[in-house]
VMD Tcl script that builds the backbone (N, CA, C; Angstrom):
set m [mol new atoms 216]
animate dup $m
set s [atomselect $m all]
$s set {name element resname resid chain x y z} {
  {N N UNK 1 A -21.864 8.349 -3.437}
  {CA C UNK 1 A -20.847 7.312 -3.396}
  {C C UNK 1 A -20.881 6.451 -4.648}
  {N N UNK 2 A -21.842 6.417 -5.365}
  {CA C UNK 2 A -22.274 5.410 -6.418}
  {C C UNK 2 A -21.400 5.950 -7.558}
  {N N UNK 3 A -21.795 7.491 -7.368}
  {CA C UNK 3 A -20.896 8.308 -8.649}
  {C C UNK 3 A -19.412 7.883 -8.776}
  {N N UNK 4 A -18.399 7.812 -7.602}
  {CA C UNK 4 A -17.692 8.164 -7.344}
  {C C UNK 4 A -17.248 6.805 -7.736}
  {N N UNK 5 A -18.079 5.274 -6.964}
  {CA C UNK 5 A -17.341 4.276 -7.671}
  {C C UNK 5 A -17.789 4.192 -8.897}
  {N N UNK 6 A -18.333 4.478 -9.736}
  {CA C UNK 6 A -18.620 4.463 -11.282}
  {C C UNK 6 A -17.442 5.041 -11.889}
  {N N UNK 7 A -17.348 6.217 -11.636}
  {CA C UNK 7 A -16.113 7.071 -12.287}
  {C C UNK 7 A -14.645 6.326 -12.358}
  {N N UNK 8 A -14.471 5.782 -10.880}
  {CA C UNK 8 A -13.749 4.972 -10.642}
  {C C UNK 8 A -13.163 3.848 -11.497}
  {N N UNK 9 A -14.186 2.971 -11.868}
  {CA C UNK 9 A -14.154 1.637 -12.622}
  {C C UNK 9 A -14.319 2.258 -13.877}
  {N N UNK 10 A -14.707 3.090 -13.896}
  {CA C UNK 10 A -14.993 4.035 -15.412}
  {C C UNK 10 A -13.026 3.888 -16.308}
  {N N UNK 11 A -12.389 5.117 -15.042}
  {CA C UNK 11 A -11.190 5.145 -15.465}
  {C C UNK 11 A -10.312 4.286 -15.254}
  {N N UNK 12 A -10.448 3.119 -14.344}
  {CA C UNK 12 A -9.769 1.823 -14.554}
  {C C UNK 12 A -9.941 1.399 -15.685}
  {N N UNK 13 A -11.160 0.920 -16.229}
  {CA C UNK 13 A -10.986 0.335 -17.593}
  {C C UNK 13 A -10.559 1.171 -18.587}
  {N N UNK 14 A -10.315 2.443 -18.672}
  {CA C UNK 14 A -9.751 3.208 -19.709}
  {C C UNK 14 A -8.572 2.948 -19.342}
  {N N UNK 15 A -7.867 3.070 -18.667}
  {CA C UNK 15 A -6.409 2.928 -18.071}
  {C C UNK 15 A -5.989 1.673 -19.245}
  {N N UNK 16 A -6.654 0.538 -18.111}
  {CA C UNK 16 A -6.550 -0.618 -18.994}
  {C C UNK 16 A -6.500 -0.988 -20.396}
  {N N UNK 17 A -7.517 -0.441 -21.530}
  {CA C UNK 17 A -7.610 -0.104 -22.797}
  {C C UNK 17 A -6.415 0.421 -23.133}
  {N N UNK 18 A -6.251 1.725 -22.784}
  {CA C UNK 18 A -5.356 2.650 -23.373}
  {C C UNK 18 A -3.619 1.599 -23.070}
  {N N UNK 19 A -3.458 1.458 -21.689}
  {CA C UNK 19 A -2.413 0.496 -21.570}
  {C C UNK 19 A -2.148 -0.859 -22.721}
  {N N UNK 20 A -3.596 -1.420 -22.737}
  {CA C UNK 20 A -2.896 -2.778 -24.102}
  {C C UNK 20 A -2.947 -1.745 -25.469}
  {N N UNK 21 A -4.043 -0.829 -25.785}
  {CA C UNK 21 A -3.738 0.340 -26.443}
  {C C UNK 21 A -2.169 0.228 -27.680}
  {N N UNK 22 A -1.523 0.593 -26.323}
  {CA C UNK 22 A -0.258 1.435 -26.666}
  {C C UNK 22 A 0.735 0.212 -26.652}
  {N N UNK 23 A 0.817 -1.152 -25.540}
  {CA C UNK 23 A 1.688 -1.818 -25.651}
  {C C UNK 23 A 1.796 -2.890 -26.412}
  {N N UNK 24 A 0.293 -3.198 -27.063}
  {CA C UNK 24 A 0.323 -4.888 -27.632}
  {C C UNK 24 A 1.611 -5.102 -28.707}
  {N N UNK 25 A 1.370 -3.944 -29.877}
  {CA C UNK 25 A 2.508 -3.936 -30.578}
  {C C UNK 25 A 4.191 -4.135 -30.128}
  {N N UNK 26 A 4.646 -3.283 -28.788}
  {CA C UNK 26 A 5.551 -3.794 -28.540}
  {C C UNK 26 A 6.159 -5.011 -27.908}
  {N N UNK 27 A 4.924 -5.708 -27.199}
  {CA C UNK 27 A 5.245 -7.346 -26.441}
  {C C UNK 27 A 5.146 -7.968 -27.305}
  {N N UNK 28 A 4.352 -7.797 -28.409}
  {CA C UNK 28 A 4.006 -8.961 -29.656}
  {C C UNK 28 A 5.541 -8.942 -30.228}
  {N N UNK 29 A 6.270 -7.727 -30.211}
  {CA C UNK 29 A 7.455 -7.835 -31.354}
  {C C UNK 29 A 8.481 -7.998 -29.747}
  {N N UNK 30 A 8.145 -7.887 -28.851}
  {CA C UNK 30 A 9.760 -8.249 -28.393}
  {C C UNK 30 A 9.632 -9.819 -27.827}
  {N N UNK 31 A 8.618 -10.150 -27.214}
  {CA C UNK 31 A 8.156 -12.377 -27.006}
  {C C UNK 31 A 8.024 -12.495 -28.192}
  {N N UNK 32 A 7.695 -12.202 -29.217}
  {CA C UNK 32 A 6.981 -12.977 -30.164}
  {C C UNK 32 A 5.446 -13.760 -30.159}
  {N N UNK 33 A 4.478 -13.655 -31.282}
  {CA C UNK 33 A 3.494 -14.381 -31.024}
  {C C UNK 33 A 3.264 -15.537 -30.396}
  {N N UNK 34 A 4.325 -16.278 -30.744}
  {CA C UNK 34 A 4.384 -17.883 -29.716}
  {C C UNK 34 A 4.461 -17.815 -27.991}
  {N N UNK 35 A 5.179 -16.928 -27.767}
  {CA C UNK 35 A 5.802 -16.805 -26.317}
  {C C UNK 35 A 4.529 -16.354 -25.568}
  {N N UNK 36 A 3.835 -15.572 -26.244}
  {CA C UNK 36 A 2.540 -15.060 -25.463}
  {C C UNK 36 A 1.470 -15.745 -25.278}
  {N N UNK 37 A 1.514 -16.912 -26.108}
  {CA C UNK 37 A 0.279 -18.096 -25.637}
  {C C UNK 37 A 0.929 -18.571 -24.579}
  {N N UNK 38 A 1.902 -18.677 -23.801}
  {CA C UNK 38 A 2.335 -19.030 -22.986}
  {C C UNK 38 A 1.775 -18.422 -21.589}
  {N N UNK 39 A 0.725 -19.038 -20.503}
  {CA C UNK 39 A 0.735 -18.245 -19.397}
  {C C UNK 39 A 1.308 -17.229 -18.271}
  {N N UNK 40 A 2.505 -17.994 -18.299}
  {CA C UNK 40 A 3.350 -16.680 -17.638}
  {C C UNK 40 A 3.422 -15.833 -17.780}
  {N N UNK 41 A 4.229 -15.316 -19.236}
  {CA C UNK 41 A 3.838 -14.561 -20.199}
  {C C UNK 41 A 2.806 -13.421 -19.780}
  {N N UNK 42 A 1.907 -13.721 -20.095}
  {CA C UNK 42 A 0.602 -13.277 -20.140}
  {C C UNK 42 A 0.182 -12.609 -18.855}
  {N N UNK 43 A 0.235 -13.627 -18.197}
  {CA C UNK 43 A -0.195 -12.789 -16.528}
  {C C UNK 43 A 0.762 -12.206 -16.061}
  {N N UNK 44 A 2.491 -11.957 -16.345}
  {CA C UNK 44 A 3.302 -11.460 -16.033}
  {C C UNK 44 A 2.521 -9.630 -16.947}
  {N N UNK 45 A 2.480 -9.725 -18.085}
  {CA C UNK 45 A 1.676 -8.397 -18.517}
  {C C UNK 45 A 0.056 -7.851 -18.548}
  {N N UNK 46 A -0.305 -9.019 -17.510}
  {CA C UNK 46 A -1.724 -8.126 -17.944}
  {C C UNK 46 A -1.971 -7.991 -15.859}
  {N N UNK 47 A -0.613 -8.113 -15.262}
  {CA C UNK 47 A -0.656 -8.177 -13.632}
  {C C UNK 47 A 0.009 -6.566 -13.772}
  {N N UNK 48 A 1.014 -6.131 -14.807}
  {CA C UNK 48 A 1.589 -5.017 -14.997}
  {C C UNK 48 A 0.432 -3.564 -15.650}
  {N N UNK 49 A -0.141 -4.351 -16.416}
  {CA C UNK 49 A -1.275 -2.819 -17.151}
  {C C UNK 49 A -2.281 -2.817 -15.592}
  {N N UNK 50 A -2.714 -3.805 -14.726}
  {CA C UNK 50 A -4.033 -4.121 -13.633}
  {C C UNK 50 A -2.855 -2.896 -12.573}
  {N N UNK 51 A -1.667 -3.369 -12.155}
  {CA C UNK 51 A -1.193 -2.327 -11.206}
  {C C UNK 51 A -0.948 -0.567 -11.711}
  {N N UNK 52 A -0.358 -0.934 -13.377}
  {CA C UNK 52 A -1.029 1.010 -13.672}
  {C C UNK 52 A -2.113 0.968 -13.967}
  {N N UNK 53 A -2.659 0.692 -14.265}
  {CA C UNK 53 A -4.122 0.890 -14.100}
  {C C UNK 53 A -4.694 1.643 -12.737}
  {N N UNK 54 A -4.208 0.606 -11.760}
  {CA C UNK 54 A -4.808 1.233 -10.048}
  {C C UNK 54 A -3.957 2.234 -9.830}
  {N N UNK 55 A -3.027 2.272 -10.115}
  {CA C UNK 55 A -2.205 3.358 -9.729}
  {C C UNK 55 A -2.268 5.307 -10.606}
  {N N UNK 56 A -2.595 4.764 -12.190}
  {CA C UNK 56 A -3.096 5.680 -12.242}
  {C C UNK 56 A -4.826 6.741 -11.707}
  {N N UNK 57 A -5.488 5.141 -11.700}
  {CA C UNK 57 A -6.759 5.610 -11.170}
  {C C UNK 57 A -7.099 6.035 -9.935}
  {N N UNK 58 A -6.136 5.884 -9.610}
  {CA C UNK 58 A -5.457 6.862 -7.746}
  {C C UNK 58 A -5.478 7.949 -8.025}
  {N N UNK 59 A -4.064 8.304 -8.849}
  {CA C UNK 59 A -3.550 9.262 -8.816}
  {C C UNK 59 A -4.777 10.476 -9.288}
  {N N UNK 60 A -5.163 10.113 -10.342}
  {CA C UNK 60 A -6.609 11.010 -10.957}
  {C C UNK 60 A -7.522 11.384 -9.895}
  {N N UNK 61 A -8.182 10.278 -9.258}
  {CA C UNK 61 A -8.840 9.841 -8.206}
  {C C UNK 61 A -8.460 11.175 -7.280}
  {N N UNK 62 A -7.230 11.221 -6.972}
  {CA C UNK 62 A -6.420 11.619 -5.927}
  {C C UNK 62 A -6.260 13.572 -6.440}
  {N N UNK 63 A -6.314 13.396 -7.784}
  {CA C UNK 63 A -5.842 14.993 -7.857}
  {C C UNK 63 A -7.324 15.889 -8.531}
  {N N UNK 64 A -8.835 15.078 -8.849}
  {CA C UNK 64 A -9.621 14.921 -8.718}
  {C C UNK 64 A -10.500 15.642 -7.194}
  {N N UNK 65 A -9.874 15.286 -6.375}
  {CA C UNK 65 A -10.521 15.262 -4.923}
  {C C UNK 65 A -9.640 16.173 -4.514}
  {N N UNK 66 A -8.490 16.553 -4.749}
  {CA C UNK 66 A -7.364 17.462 -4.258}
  {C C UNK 66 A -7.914 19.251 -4.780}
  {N N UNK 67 A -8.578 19.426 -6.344}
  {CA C UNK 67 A -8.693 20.388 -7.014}
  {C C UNK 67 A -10.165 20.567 -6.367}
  {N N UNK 68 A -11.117 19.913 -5.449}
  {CA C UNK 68 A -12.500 19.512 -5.225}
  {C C UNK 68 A -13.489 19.371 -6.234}
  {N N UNK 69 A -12.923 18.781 -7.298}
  {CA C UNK 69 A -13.964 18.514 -8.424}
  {C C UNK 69 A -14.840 17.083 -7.805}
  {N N UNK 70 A -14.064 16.340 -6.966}
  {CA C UNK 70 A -14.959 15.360 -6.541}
  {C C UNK 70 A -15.015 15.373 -4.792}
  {N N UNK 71 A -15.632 15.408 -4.779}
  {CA C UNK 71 A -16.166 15.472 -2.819}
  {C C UNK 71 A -16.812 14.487 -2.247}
  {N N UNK 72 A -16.398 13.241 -1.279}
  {CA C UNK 72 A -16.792 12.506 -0.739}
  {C C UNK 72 A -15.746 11.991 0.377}
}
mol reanalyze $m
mol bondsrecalc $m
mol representation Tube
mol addrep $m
């Protein structure tokens, strides 16, 4: 079980990475630097990478355990 949540939080935080990754460049140019010190802002996109994040780490999770590479 230990494995399984390791792997877990493993590929959440990659999710996460790879998500600001790929998007910082485009929120920085469509708010602008100013708009993003702004809280809303902010937790409006980092509430959006936290739900793909879980959602991809399901889905993996999910097709992972489907192929039986993981068993529990």
């Amino acid at each position: 079980m230990n494995k399984i949540l390791i792997l877990g939080i493993a590929l959440f935080l990659i999710f996460i990475f790879l998500f600001w990754l790929l998007t910082r460049g485009y929120v920085k140019k469509k708010y602008g630097t100013k708009m993003l010190n702004h809280w809303p802002t902010r937790l409006a996109y980092w509430q959006g990478a936290i739900l793909y994040s879980v959602g991809l780490t399901f889905v993996i999770m999910y097709v992972l355990r489907w192929t039986n590479v993981l068993t529990f």
